[in-house]
C-alpha positions as CSV (number, residue, x, y, z in Angstrom):
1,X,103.9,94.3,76.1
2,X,104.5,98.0,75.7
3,X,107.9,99.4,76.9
4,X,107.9,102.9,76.6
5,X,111.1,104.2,76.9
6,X,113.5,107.4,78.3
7,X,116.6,108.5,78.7
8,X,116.0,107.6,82.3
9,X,113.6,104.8,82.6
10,X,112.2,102.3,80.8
11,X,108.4,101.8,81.9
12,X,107.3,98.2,81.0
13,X,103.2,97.8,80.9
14,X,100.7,96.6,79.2
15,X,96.4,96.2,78.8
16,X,95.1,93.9,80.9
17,X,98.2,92.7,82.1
18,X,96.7,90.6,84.9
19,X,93.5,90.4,84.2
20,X,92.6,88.3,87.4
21,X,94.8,91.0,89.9
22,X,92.6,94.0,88.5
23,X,89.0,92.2,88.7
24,X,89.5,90.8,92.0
25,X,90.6,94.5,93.3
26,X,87.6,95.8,91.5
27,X,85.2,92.9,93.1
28,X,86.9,93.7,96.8
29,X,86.0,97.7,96.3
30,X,82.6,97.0,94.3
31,X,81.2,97.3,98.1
32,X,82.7,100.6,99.1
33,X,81.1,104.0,98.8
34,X,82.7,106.1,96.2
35,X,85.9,104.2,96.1
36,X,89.6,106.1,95.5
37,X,92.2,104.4,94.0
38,X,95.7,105.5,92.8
39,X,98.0,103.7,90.6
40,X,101.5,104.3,91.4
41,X,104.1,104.0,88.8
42,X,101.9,103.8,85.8
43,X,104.3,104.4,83.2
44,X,101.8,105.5,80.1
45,X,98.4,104.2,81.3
46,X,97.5,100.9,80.2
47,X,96.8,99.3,83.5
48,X,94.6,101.7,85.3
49,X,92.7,102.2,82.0
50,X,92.5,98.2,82.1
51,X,91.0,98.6,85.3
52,X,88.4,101.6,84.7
53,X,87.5,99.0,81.3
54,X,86.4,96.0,84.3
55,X,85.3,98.4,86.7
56,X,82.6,99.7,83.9
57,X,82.1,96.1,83.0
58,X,81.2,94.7,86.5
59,X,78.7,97.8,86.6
60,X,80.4,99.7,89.6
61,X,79.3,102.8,90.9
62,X,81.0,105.7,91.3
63,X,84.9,105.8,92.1
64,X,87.6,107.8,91.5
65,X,91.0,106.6,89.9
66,X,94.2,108.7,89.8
67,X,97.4,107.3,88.3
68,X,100.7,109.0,88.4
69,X,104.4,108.1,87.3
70,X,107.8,110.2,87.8
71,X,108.2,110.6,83.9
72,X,106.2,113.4,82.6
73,X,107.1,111.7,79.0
74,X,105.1,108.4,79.8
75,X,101.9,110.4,81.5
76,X,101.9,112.7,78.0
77,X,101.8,109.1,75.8
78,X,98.9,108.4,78.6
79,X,96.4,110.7,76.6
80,X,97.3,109.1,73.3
81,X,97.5,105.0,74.0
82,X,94.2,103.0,73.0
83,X,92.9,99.9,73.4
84,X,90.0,98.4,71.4
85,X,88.3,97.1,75.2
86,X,88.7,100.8,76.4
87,X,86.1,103.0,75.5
88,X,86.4,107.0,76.1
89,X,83.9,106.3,79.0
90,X,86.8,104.2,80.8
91,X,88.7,107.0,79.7
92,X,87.0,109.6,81.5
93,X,87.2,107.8,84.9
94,X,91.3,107.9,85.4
95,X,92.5,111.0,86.3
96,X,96.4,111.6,85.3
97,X,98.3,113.2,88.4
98,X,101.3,115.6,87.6
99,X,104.7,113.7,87.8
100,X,105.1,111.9,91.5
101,X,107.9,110.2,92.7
102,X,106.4,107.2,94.7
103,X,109.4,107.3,97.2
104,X,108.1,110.4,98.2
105,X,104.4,111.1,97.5
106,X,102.0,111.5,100.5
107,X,98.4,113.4,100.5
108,X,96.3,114.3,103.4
109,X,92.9,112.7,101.3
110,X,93.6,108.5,101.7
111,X,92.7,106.2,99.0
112,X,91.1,102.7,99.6
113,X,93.3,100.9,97.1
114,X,97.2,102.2,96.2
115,X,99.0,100.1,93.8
116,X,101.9,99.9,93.0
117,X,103.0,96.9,90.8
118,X,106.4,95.9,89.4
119,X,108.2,99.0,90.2
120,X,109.8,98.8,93.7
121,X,112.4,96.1,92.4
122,X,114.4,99.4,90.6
123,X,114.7,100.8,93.6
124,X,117.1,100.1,96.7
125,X,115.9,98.9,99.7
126,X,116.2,102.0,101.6
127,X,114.0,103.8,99.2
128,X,111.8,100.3,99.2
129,X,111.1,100.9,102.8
130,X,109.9,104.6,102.2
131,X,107.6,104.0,99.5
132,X,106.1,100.7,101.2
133,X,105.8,103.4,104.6
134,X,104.3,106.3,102.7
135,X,101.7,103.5,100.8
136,X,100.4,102.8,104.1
137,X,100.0,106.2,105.5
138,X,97.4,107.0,102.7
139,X,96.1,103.3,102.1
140,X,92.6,102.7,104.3
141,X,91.7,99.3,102.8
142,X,94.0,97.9,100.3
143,X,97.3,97.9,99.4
144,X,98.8,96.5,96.2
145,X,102.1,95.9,96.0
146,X,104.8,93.4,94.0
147,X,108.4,92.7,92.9
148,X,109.5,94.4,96.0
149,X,112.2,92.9,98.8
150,X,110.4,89.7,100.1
151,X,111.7,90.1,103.9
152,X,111.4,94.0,103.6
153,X,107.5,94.1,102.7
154,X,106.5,91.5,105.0
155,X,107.8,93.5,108.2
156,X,106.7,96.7,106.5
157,X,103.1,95.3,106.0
158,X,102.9,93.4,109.5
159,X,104.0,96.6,111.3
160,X,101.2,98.4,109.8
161,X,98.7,96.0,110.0
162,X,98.2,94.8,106.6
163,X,97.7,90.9,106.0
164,X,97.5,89.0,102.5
165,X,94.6,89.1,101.0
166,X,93.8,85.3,99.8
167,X,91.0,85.6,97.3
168,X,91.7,84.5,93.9
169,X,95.5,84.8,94.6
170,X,96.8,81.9,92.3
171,X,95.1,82.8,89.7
172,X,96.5,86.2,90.2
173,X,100.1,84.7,91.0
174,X,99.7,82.7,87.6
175,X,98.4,85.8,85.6
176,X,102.0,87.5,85.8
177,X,102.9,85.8,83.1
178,X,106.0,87.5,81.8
179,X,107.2,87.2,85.4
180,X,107.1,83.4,85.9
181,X,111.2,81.9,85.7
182,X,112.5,78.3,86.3
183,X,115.2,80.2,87.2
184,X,114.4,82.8,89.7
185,X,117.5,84.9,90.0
186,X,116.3,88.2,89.6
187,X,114.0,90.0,92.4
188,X,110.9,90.4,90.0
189,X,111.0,86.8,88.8
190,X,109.0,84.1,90.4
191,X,109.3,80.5,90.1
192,X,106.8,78.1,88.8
193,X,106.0,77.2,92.8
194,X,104.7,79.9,94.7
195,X,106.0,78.6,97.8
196,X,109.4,78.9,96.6
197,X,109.5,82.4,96.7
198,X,110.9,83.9,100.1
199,X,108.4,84.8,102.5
200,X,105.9,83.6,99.9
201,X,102.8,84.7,101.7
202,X,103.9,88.6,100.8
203,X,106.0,88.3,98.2
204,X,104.0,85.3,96.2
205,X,100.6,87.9,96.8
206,X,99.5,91.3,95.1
207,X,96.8,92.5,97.3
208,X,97.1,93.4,101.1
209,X,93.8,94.2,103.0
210,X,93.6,96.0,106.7
């Protein structure tokens, strides 16, 4: 796991974190046209390089792939972090934004995927609600979201018409590995039984489809 780390933020990642999440979102937007994607809160790249690395290896076509995060110090280790399954091709395809705060970003071009994983637990639920708003403003197809208020994204998501997205979801659920607690006392934990989780059916899945 790499935890890069500043005065204000520590920004937990890692390569091929969940390797299920980021091959089923690549199979869902292998059918799309040109495909946009944005990873939110990407602290110093490893995940959407992961995901260019799959995307290359399921043969997609074209698609663009911008990833962002609010410290400038984690987007500068971006340029320098490797990985032996990441080739400078992958490389090529993600696009590092300036810093963006996630609470507040908006753009007038909308992506078909936004992601946003295992980030929105640091933040209240005030600033929750904004971000989760703001994601579906710009999000045509699929939104990505988890570790955020269980109660809080399900009305956020029914209100805009997202719905869980069911395919391969358990093994997705079971590939957060470092996330998995007997003891689920902490918002970004999640017990061993995915129906345990409040409102399980958005807070127990990653990927939202519309």
């Amino acid at each position: 796991m790499l935890r890069p780390i500043t005065p204000q933020s520590i920004g937990t990642t890692d390569f091929f974190r969940n390797t299920a999440f980021l091959s089923t979102l690549a199979d869902l937007l292998l059918p799309l046209e040109n495909p946009r994607v944005i990873f939110h809160a990407c602290s110093c790249g490893a995940e959407p390089l992961s995901f260019a690395a799959i995307w290359r290896e399921r043969h997609g076509g074209p698609i663009t792939i911008h990833a962002t995060d609010i410290e400038p110090q984690f987007l500068s280790m971006a340029k320098n972090i490797t990985h032996e399954r990441v080739t400078e091709s992958d490389r090529e395809l993600v696009t590092f934004l300036t810093p963006r705060d996630m609470v507040t970003f908006r753009t007038d071009e909308p992506y078909d995927a936004v992601i946003c994983m295992n980030a929105l637990c640091y933040l209240s639920e005030d600033k929750q609600r904004l971000a989760i708003q703001g994601f579906c403003k710009c999000t045509r197809h699929y939104l990505c979201i988890t570790a955020a208020s269980p109660s809080l994204l399900r009305q956020e998501l029914r209100r805009n018409g997202f719905r869980p997205q069911w395919k391969s979801w358990v093994r997705i659920y079971y590939g957060w590995r470092e996330r998995l607690s007997l003891r689920h006392r902490k918002p970004w934990k999640l017990p061993i039984i995915p129906m345990l989780v409040p409102a399980w059916r958005y807070s127990g899945t990653s990927i939202f489809a519309r």
